[in-house]
C-alpha positions in Angstrom: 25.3 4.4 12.7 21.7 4.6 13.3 18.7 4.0 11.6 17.6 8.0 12.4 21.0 9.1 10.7 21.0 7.5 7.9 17.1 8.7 7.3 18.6 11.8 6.9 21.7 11.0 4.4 19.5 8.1 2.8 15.7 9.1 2.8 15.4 5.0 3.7 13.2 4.2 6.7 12.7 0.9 7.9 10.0 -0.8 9.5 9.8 -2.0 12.4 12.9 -0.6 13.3 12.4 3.1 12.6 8.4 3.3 12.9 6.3 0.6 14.5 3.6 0.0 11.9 4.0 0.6 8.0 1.1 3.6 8.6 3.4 5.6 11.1 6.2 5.5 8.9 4.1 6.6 6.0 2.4 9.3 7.9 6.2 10.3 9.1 8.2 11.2 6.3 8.3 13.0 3.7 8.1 12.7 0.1 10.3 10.4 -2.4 11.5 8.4 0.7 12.4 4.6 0.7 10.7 2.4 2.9 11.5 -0.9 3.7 9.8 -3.6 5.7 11.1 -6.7 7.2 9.4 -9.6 6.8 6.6 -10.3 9.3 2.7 -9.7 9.8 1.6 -6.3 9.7 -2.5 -6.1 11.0 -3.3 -2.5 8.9 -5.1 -0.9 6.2 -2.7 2.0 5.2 -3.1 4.9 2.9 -0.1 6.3 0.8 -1.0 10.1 0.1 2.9 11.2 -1.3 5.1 9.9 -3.3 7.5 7.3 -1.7 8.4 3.7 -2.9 7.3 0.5 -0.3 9.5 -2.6 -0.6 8.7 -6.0 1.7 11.5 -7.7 2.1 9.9 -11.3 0.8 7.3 -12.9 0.2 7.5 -12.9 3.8 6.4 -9.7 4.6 2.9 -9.6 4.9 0.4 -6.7 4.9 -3.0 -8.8 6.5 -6.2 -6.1 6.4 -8.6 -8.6 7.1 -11.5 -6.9 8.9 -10.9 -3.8 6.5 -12.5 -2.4 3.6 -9.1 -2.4 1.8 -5.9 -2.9 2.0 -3.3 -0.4 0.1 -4.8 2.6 -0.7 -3.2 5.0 -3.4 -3.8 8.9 -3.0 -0.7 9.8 -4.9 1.3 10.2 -8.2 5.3 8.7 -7.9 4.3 5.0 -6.1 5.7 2.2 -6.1 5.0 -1.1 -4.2 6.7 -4.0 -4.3 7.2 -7.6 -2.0 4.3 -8.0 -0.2 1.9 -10.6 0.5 -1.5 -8.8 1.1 -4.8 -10.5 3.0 -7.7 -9.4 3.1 -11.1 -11.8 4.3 -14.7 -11.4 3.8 -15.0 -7.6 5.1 -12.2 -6.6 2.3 -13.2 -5.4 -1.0 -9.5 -4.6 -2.7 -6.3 -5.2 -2.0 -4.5 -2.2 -3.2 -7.1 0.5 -4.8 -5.7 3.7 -7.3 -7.7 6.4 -6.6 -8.9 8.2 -9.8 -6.6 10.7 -11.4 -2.7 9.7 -10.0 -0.2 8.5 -12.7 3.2 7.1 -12.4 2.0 4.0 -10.3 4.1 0.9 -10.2 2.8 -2.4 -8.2 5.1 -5.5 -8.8 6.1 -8.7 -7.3 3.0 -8.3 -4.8 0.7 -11.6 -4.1 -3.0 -10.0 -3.2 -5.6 -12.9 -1.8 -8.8 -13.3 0.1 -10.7 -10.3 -1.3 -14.4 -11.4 -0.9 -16.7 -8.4 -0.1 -18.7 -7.6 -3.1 -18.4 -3.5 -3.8 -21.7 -2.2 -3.6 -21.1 1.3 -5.1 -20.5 -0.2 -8.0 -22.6 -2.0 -10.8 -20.4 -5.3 -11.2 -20.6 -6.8 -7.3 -17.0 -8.3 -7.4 -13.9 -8.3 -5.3 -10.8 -7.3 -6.9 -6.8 -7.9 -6.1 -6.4 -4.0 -7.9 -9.1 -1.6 -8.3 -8.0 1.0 -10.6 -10.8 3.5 -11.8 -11.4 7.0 -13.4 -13.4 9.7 -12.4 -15.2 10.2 -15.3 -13.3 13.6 -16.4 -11.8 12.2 -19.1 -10.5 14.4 -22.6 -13.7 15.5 -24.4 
């Protein structure tokens, strides 16, 4: 049976099999899917705007942004990321950031290194593995 078969009966995708890059799979599915990457180098910032779940295989599996602001991006409620390695370099400010507002976020067995951009926007210059933050609408 295929790969494009069983992401119909499964909702599981795998990268690189199904989708190139870790991005096109994102940007292909739909929500509440599994995807799974092998273990390899993957050169991409990527953005996760639905809820899915993103499993590297290992320790192996390696999301390398270097040359990017940030790694993993979170625009979503439901996430969950687990197994990578994740490299960024001197142009990378975060290695997975939550946008304000989304709940329901899991990040486990992940090792983040090599953040060393200082974020301007924001009082504290530091670099940061996870940048969570609120938006400042908090209850009264």
């Amino acid at each position: 049976m295929s790969h494009q078969s069983e992401l119909i009966e499964n909702n599981i995708i795998y990268v690189p099999d199904d989708y190139s890059s870790i991005s096109e799979a994102i940007d292909s599915v739909g929500y509440n899917n599994t995807i799974l990457v092998s273990p390899g180098t993957f050169n991409e910032s990527i953005t996760i705007n639905k809820p899915l779940s993103l499993y590297g295989s290992s320790q192996t599996t390696i999301i390398d942004a270097s040359g990017y602001n940030s790694v993993i991006n979170i625009e979503s409620d439901s996430v969950l990321v687990s197994g990578f390695e994740i490299i960024g370099d001197t142009l990378t400010v975060a290695g997975i950031i939550i946008k304000p507002g989304y709940q329901n976020i899991k990040i486990e067995n992940n090792r983040i290194s090599g953040m060393k951009l200082p974020n301007q926007s924001s009082e504290l210059l530091a670099s940061y593995g996870i940048l969570s933050y609120g938006d400042g609408d908090g209850p009264p």
